[in-house]
C-alpha positions as CSV (number, residue, x, y, z in Angstrom):
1,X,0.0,0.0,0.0
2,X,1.8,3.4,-0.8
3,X,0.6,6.9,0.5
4,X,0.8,10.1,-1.2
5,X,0.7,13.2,0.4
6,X,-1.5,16.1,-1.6
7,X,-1.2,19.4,-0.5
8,X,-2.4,22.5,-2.3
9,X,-1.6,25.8,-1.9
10,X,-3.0,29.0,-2.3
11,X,-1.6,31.4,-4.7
12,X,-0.7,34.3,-2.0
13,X,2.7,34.9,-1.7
14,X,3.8,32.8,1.4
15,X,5.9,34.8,4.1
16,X,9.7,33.8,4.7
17,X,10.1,31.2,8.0
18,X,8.8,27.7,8.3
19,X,6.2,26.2,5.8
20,X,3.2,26.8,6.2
21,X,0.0,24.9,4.8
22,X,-2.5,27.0,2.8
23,X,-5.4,24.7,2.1
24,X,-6.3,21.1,2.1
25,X,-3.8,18.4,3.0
26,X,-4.6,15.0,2.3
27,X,-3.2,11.2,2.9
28,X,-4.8,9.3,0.2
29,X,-4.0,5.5,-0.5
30,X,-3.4,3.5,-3.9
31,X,-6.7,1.7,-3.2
32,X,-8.9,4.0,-1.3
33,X,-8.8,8.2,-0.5
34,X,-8.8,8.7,3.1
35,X,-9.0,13.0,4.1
36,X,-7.1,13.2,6.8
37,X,-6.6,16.6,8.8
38,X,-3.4,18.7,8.8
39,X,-3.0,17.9,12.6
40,X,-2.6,14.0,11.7
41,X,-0.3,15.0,8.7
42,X,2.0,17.1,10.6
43,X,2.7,14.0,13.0
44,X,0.5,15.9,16.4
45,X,1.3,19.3,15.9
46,X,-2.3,21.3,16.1
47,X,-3.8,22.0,13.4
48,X,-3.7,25.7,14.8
49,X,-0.8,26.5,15.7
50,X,0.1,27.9,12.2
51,X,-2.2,30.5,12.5
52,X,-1.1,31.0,16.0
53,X,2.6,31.3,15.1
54,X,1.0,33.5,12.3
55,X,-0.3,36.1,14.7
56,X,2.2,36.1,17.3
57,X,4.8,37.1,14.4
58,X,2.6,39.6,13.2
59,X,2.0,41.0,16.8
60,X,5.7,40.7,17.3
61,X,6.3,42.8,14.4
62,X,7.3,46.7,14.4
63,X,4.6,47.0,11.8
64,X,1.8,49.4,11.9
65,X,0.5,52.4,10.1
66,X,2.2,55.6,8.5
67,X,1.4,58.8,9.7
68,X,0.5,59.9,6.8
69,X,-2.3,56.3,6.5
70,X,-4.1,57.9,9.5
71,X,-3.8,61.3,8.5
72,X,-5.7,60.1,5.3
73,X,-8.1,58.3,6.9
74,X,-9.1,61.1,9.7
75,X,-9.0,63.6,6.5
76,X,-11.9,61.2,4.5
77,X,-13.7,60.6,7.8
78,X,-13.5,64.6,7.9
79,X,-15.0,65.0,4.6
80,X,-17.6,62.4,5.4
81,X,-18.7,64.5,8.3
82,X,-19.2,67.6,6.3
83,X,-21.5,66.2,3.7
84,X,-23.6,63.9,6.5
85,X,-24.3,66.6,9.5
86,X,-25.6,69.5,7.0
87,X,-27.8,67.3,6.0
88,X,-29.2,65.7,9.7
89,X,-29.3,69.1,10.9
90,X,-31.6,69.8,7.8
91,X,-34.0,66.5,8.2
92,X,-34.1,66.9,12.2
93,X,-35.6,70.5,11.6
94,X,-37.8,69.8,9.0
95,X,-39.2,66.9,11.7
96,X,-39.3,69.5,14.6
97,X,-41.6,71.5,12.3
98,X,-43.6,68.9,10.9
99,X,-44.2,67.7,14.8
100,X,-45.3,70.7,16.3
101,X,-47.4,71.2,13.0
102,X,-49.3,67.7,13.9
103,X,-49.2,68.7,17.3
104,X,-51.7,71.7,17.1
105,X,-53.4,69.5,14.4
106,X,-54.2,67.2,16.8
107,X,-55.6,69.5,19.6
108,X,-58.5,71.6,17.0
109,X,-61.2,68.6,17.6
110,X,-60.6,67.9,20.9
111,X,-61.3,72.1,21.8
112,X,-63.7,71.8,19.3
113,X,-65.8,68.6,21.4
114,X,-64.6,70.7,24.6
115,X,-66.5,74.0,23.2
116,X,-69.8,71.8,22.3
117,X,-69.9,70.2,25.8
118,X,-69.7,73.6,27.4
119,X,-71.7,76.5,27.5
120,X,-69.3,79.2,27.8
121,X,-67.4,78.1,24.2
122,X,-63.7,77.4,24.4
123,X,-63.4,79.2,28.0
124,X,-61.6,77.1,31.1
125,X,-60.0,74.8,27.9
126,X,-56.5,73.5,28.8
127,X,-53.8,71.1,27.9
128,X,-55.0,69.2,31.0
129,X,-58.5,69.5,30.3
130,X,-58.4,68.0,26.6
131,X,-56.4,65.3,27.4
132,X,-58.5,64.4,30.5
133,X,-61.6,64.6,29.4
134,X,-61.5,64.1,24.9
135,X,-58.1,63.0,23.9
136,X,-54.9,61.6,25.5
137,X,-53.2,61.8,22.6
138,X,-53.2,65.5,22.8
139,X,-49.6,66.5,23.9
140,X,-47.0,69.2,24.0
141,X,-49.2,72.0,23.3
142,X,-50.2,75.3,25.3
143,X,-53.5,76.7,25.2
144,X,-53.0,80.3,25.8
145,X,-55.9,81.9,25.6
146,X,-59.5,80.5,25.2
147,X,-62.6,82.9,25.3
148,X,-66.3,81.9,24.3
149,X,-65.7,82.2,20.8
150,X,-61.9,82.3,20.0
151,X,-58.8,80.4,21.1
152,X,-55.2,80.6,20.3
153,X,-53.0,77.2,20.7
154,X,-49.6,76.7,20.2
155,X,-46.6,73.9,20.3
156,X,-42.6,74.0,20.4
157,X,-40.9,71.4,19.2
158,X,-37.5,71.4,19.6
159,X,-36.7,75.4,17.7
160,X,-40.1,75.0,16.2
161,X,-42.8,77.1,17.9
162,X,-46.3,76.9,16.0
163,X,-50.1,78.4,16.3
164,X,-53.5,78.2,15.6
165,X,-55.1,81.5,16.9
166,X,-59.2,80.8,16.3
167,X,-61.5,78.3,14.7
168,X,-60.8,79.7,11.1
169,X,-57.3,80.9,11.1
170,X,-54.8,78.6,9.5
171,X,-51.3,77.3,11.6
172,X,-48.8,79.3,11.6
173,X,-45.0,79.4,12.8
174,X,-44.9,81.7,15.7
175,X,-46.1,81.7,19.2
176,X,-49.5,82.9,20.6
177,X,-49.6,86.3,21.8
């Protein structure tokens, strides 16, 4: 019975020191293939320890990067920064608006129950009120003033301050008077 022993190596450029196996490494037979692994084929030594050795020569090394290698990278990361916080700065406003927008949105029909169930129209209506009594989903807005027949209701989100001042005025950006 004669043994052959297959090994096949990877095209990388192996580093100068003791051989190392890149691959599969094989004891076949004449009669019949048998895989064994590299720990059998290197008589007991684990099949690890090339890797290992590997590593701690790599650690070993006085090997690192250039001055000039991190100075590129912190450069890109620099540029990167530029382009990305314009634009979150940009999207986190336009969300600050858009909140306190929905904000007095949601508060019009919940004065608007509160002034039906009441005889003296939008007078004693608060924050505390509407969400006690019509809607707990009313939230970070101020009613400021509420008379029988007018109201004026506002929310600040973040730098975005926004009003409705009566049932037919539109929202607007600003705080109530």
């Amino acid at each position: 019975m004669t043994r052959a022993l297959r090994v096949r190596y990877s095209s990388a450029r192996r580093p100068s020191g003791p051989l190392q196996f890149r691959g599969a490494c094989s004891l076949a037979d004449s009669d019949t293939t048998s895989t064994r692994s590299t720990a059998t084929a290197q008589n007991g030594v684990q099949e690890g320890e090339p890797k290992l050795d590997a590593i701690r020569k790599r650690l070993q090394a006085n090997e690192g990067f250039t001055l000039i290698e991190l100075l590129v990278v912190i450069i890109i990361i620099g540029i990167l920064l530029a382009i990305a916080i314009p634009s979150y700065l940009k999207f986190k406003d336009r969300a600050n608006n858009a909140a306190a927008q929905a904000n007095v949105r949601a508060s019009i029909p919940g004065l608007e129950a509160y002034a039906a169930d009441h005889v003296g129209g939008y007078t004693g209506a608060t924050s505390a009120a509407l969400q006690a009594s019509y809607d707990a989903g009313i939230k970070n807005i101020r009613v400021k003033t509420a008379s029988s027949t007018t109201y004026c209701v506002d929310s600040t989100v973040g730098n975005s301050v926004y009003k409705k001042a009566g049932p037919g005025a539109a929202i607007t950006s600003g705080a109530c008077p």
